[in-house]
C-alpha positions in Angstrom: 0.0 0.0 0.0 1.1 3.2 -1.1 0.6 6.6 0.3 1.6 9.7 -1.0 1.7 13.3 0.4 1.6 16.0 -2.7 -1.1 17.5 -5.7 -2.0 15.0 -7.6 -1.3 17.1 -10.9 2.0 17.1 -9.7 2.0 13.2 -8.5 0.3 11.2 -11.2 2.8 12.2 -13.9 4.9 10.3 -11.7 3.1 7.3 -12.1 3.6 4.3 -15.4 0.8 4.7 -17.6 -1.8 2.4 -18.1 -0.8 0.8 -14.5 -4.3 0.8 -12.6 -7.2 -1.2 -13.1 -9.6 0.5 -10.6 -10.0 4.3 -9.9 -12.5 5.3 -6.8 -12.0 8.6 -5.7 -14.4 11.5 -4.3 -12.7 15.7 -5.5 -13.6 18.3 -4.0 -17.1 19.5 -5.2 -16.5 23.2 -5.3 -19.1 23.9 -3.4 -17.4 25.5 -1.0 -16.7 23.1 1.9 -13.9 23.7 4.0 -11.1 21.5 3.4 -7.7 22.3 5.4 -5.2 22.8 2.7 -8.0 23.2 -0.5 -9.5 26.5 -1.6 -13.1 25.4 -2.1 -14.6 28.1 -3.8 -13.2 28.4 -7.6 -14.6 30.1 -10.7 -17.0 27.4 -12.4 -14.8 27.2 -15.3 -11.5 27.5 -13.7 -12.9 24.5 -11.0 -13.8 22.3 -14.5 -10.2 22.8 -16.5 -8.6 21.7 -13.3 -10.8 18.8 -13.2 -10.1 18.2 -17.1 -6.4 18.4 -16.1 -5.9 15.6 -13.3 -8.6 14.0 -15.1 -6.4 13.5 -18.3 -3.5 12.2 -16.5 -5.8 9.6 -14.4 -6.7 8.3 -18.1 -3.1 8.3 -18.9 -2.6 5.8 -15.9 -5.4 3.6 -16.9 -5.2 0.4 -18.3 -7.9 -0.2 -21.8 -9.8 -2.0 -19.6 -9.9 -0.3 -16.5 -13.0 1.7 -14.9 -12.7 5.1 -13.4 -15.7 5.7 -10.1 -16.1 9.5 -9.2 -17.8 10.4 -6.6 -19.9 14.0 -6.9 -22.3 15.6 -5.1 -24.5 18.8 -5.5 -26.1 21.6 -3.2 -29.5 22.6 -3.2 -28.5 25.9 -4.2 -26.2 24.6 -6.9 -27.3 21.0 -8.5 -25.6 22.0 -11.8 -22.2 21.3 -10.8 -22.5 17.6 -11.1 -23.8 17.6 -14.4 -21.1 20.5 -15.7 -18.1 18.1 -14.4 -19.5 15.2 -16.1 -20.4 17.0 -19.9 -16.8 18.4 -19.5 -15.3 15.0 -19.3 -17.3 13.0 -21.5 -18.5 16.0 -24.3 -17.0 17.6 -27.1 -14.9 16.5 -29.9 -12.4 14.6 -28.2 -13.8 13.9 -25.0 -11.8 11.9 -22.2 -14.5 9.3 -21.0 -17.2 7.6 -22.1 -19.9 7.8 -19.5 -21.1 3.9 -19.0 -22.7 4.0 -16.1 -24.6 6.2 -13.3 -25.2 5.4 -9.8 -27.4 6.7 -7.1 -25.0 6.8 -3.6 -28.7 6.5 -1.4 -27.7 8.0 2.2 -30.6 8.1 3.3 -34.2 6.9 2.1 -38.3 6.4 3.4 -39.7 3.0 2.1 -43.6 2.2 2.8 -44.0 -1.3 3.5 -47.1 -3.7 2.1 -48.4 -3.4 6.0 -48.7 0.4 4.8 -45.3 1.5 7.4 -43.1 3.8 6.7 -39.5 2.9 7.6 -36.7 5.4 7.7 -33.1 4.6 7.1 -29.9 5.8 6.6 -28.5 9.2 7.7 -28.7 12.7 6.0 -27.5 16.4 6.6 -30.9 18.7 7.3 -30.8 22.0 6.0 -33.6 25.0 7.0 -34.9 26.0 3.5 -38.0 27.2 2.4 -37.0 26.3 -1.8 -35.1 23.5 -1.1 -35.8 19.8 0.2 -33.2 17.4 1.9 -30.8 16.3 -0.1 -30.2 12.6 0.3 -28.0 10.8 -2.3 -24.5 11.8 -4.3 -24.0 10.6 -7.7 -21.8 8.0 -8.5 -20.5 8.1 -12.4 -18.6 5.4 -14.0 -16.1 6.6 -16.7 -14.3 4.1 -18.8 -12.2 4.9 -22.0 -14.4 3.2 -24.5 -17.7 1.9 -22.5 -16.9 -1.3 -23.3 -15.8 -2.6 -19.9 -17.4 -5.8 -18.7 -18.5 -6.0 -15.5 -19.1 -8.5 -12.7 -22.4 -7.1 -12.0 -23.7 -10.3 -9.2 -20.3 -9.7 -7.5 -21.8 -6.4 -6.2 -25.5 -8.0 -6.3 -28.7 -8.8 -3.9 -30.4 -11.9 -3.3 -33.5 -12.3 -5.3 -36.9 -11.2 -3.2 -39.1 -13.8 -5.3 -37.3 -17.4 -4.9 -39.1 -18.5 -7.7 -37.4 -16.2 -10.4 -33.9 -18.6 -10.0 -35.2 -21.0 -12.3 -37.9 -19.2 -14.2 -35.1 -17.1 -15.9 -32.0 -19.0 -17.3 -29.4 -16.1 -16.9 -28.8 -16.6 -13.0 -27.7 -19.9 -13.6 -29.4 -21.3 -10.4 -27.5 -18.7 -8.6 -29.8 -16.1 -5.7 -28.0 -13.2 -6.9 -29.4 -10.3 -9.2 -27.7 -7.1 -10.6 -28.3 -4.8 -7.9 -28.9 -2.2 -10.7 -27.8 2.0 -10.0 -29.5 2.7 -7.0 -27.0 2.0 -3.9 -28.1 2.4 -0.7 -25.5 3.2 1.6 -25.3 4.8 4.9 -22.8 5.9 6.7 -21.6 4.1 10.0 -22.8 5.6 13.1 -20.1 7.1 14.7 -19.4 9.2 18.4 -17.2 12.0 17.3 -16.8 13.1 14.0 -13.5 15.3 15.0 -11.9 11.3 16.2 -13.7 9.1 13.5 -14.5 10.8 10.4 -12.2 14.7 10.7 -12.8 15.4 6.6 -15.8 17.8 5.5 -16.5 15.3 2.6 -15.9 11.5 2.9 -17.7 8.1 1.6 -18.2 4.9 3.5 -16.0 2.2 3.1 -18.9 0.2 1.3 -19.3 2.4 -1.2 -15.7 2.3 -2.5 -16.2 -1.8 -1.5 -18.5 -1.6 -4.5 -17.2 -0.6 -6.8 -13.8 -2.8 -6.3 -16.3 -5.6 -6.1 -18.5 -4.7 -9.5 -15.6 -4.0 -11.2 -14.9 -7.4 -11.1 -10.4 -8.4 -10.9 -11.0 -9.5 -7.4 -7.8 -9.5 -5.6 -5.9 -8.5 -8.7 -7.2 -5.1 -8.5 -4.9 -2.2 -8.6 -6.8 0.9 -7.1 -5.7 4.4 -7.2 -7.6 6.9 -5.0 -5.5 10.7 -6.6 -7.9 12.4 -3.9 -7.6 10.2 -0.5 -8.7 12.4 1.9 -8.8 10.2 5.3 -8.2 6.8 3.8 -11.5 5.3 2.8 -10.4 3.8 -0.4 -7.4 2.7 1.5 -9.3 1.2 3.9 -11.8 -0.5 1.2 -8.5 -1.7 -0.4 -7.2 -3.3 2.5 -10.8 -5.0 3.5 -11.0 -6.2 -0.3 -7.0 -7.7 0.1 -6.4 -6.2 -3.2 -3.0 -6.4 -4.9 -1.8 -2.8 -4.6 -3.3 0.8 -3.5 -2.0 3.6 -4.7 -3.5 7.2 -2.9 -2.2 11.2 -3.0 -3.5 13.5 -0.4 -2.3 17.4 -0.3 -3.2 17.6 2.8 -0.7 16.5 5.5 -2.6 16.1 8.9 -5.2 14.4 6.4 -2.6 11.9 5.0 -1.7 11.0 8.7 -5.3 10.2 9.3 -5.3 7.7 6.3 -2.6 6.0 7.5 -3.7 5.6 11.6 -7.1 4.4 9.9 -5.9 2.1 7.9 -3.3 0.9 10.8 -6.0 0.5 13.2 -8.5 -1.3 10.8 -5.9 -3.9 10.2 -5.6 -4.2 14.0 -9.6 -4.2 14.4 -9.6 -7.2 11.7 -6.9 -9.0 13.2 -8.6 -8.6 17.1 -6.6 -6.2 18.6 -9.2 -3.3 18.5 -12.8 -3.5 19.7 -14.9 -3.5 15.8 -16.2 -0.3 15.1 -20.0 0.0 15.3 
């Protein structure tokens, strides 16, 4: 596992080309959060040609075959920005990705049950607003360099509510698992202190970078790079997922030393040294 501390337009020209299978990784939104060592708050243009920029060298370090997960979400006030970054990587004459897939990161959601019940799950920020409702989910788009990347869709599937479907259709080959399809629900872990457990304005669960390793399909053989690890989550996933190699940047240096205590102590956790986080 490798962790590096420097800007990842300066680090991943560093890097061989075409040597990662597997990118997961969550930028800033430029939505103004506040990061420690990030300016938030750039021009819209100037925010999408720096995207274009690390995004063109994290294609460069891509195998053909590889898939590329980032991680975006929106304000209320501003639910463009989403849809600019993606147009500006996948539009135009020579664009740099073809968009393959979209997912739906659920955080937090209300289900009525056939007994007429509502159940609530998962966790959300509230915001005061008169215009503006909750906003409960993050988009996750998959970028590949041709859309032509087979996944392992079951890998990262559900068992099948209606037993009888196994055998009525011939494609599950007798196996309870369906393609969970592009809605993911996936909360966050409860936690006790968010300054001790999770000290990042912006992070993702472990599971959610879990699935993607897992519907990407090269099992152990994976080799992830995360150019924008914040606290270590796709470190942590890595680890978890025993793939071959992780490769993450961080600018940030009191971030950095967070990824590597969390990844530390969730190799102690797994090996019964640590009480299991919640």
């Amino acid at each position: 596992m490798t962790l590096l501390h420097g800007d990842c337009l300066a680090t991943l020209p560093t890097l061989d080309a075409s040597s990662f299978d597997l990118i997961v990784t969550s930028p800033p939104y430029n939505l103004g959060i506040a990061y420690k060592s990030f300016k938030d708050t750039a021009p819209r243009e100037v925010f999408l040609n720096w995207c274009k920029a690390w995004a063109t060298e994290v294609k460069r370090v891509m195998a053909d075959d590889a898939s590329f997960f980032l991680n975006v979400g929106a304000a209320p006030a501003n639910p463009l920005m989403p849809h600019q970054l993606i147009l500006a990587l996948t539009d135009g004459n020579d664009p740099l990705f073809v968009l393959q897939n979209t997912f739906h990161w659920i955080k937090s959601v209300t289900i009525e049950t056939r007994a007429g019940e509502q159940v609530s799950a998962g966790h959300f920020k509230p915001i005061n607003s008169k215009r503006y409702v909750n906003d409960c989910h993050e988009y996750v788009f998959h970028l590949t360099k041709a859309g032509t990347v087979e996944l392992d869709r079951r890998a990262a599937g559900v068992p099948y509510v209606h037993k009888s479907n196994i055998a009525r259709w011939g494609h599950t080959g007798g196996a309870d698992l369906r393609c969970r399809g592009n809605n993911w629900f996936i909360p966050y872990e409860t936690i006790n202190s968010r300054d001790k457990e999770r000290p990042h304005p912006a992070t993702f669960p472990v599971a959610l970078a879990e699935q993607c390793i897992r519907l990407h399909g090269k099992g152990t053989a994976t080799r992830l790079l995360d150019p924008f690890l914040g606290i270590g989550t796709s470190a942590i996933a890595a680890r978890r997922q025993q793939l071959a190699s992780f490769t993450g940047i961080e600018l940030d240096s009191h971030y950095l030393e967070t990824a590597r205590e969390r990844v530390a102590a969730d190799a102690d956790r797994a090996a019964g040294e640590l009480p299991l986080l919640p």
